[in-house]
C-alpha positions in Angstrom: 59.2 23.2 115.0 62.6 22.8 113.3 63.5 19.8 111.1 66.0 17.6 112.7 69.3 18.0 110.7 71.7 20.4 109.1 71.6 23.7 108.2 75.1 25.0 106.4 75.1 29.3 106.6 78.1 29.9 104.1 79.2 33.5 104.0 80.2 34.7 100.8 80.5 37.5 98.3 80.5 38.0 94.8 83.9 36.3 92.6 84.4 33.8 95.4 81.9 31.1 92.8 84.9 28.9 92.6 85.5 28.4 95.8 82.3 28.6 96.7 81.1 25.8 94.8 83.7 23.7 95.9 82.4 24.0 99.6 78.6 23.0 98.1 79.9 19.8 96.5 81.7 18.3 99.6 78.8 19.2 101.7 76.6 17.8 99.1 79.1 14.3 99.0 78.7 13.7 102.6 74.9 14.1 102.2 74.9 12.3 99.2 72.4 9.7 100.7 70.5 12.0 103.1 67.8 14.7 102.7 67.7 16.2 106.3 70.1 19.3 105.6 70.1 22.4 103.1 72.8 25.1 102.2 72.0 28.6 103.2 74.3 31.3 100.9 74.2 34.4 101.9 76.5 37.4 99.5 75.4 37.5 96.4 77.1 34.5 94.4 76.1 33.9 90.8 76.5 30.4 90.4 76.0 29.1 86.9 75.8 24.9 87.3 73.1 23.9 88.3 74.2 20.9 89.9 75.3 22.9 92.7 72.4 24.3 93.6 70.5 20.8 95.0 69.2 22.1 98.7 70.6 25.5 98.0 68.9 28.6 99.5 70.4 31.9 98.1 69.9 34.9 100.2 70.3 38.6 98.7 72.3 40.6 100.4 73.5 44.2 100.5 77.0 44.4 100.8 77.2 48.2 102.1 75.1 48.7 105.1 74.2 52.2 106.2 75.7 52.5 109.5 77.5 55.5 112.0 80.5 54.1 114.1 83.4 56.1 115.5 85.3 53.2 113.4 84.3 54.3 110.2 86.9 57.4 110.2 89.7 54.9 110.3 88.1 53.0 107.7 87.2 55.9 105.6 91.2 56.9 105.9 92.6 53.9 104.9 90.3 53.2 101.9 90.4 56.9 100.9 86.7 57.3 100.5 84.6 60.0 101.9 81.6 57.1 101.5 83.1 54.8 104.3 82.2 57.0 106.9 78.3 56.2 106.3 78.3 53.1 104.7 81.0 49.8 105.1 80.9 46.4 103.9 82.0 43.7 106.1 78.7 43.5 107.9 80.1 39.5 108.8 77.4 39.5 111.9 74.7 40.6 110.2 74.9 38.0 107.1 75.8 35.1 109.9 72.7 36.4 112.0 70.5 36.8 108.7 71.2 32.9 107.2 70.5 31.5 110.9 67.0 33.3 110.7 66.3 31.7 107.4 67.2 28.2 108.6 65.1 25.3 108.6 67.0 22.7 110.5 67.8 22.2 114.4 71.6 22.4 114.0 73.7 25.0 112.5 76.8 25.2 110.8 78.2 29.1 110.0 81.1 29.2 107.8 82.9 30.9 105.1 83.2 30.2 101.8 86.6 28.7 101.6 85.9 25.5 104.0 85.6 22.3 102.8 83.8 19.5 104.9 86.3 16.4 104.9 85.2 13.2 104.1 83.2 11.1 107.1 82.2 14.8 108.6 78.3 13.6 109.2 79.2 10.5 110.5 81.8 12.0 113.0 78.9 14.4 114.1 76.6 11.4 114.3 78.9 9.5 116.6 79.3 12.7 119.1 75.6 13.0 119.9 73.5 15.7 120.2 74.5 16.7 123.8 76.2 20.5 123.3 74.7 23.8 122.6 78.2 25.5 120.7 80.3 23.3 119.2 83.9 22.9 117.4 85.7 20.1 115.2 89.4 20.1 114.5 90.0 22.8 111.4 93.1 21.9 109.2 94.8 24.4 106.8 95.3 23.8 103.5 98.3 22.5 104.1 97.3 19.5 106.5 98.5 22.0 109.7 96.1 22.9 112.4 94.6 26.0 112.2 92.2 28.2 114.7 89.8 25.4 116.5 90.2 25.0 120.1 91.4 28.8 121.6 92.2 30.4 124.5 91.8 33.9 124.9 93.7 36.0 127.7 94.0 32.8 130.5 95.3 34.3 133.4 99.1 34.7 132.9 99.2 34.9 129.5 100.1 38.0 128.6 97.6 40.3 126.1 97.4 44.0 125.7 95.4 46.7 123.2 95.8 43.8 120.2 92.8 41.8 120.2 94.3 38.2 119.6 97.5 39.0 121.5 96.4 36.9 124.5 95.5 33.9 122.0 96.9 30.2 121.5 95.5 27.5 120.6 95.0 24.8 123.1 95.6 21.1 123.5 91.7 19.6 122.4 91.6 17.6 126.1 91.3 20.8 128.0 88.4 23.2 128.4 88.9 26.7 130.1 86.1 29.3 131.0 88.8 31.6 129.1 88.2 30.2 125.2 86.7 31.6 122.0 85.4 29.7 118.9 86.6 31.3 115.3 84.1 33.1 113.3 85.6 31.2 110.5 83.7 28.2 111.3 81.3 26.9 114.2 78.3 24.8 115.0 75.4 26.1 117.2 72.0 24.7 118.0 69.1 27.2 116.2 67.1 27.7 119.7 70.8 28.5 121.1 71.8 31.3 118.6 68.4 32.5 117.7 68.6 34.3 121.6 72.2 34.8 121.4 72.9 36.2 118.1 76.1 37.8 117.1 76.5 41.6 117.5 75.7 43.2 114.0 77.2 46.8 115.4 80.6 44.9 114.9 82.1 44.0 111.5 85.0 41.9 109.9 88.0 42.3 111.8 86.8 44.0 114.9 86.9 40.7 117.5 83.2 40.1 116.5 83.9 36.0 117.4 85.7 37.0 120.6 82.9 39.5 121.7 80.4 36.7 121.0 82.2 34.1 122.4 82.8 36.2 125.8 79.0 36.6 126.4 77.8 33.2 126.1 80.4 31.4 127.8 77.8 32.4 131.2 75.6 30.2 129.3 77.1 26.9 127.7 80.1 25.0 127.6 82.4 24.6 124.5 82.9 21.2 122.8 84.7 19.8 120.7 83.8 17.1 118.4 87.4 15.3 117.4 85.9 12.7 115.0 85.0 15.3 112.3 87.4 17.3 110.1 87.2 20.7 107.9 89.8 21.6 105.8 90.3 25.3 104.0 90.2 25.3 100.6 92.7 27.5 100.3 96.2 28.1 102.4 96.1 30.9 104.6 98.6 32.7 105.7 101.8 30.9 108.0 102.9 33.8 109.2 100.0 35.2 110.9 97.7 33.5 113.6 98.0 30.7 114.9 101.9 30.4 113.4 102.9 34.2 114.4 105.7 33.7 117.0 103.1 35.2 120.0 101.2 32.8 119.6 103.7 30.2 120.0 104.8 32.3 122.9 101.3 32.2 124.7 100.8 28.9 123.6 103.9 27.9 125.9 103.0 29.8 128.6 99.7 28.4 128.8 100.8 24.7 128.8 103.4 25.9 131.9 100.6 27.2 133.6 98.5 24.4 132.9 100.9 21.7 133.8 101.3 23.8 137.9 97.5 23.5 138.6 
């Protein structure tokens, strides 16, 4: 039987300890006062201070996996390495999939290294109950702006073709569609949930892995979103790509036209 609490599955790899070990402490401040959650790492950090390691499980982790997808060629010709067409790093699923295994806790948060809980992020969770199976909270940027939290993905009418995320927006946080996504980046998932609907480990970073996931167990929960709690990324990411890129704005209009005609 699982412990009733947290379980924080941080994917990272090795030179990220700075970052890193800022995400530890602020999920160690909001716990500060409360045993009932641990810190799963997974990618080979070597963190020297001790004081981060409180509730800390570290996980090896091979960072090139032996694997034979028509995907490695293009890989293989980019990077300019005869090696990338049998082995790849990347292997995102595989290191979310492994942490969850290794969990001891009911409740699951998968994230990457550069997010930072903000303050009042247990006691937000605490005040929107237990009832959801996949969950969301509002992600912020670096820069205060809102970043990839509540998505659409290809709602009928907005336009998408061979790019992945070109049928993407993000959404207004009152609506829920059947035609969503939650960000790899960051989610929350009950264990029993994710422990029968893993992520996909032939896929790797960058090949829609989130969206593939997020298409096949729509048939089997509902999205929420929890709007008292707050992450913010350690670091700015890019305002020029999703979810700033003009076509996103673009579908971002034509969903809320849609919308608004229903």
């Amino acid at each position: 039987m699982d412990r009733i609490g947290w379980s924080f599955c941080i994917v990272t790899a090795p030179n990220n300890e700075s970052i890193l070990e800022q995400s530890i402490e602020k999920i160690q401040l909001e716990f500060i006062t409360d045993e009932n959650y641990e810190i799963i790492i997974i990618g080979n950090p070597s963190i020297s201070n001790n004081r981060f390691l409180k509730n800390v499980k570290i996980i090896p982790f091979d960072e090139e996996i032996f694997i034979l997808k028509t995907s490695n060629i293009k890989v293989a010709v980019k990077e300019k390495s005869l090696k990338r067409l049998f082995y790849r790093t990347g292997a995102i699923c595989h290191k979310k999939n492994l942490s969850a295994e290794n969990a001891s806790f009911d409740k699951l948060c998968i994230m990457h290294d550069y997010i930072g809980l903000e303050e009042g992020w247990k006691d937000g969770w605490n005040r929107f109950g237990n009832d959801w199976k996949v969950a969301m909270n509002i992600i912020l940027n670096k820069d205060n702006s809102r970043h990839r939290d509540w998505l659409n993905f290809n709602y009928p009418g907005v336009p998408g073709d061979e790019n992945m995320w070109d049928g993407s927006c993000l959404m207004p946080y009152d609506i829920t569609t059947k035609y969503m996504y939650i960000s790899g980046t960051y989610f929350c998932v009950k264990k029993d949930f994710f422990a029968v609907n893993k992520l996909d480990e032939k896929l790797f970073w960058g090949e829609g892995e989130d969206i593939e996931w997020s298409v096949r167990i729509q048939k089997h929960c509902t999205f929420k979103i929890n709007l008292n709690s707050t992450v913010k990324f350690l670091k700015l990411k890019c305002l020029d790509e999703p979810p700033y890129s003009s076509k996103w704005q673009e579908n971002a209009n034509k969903f809320l036209e849609i919308i608004s005609k229903r």
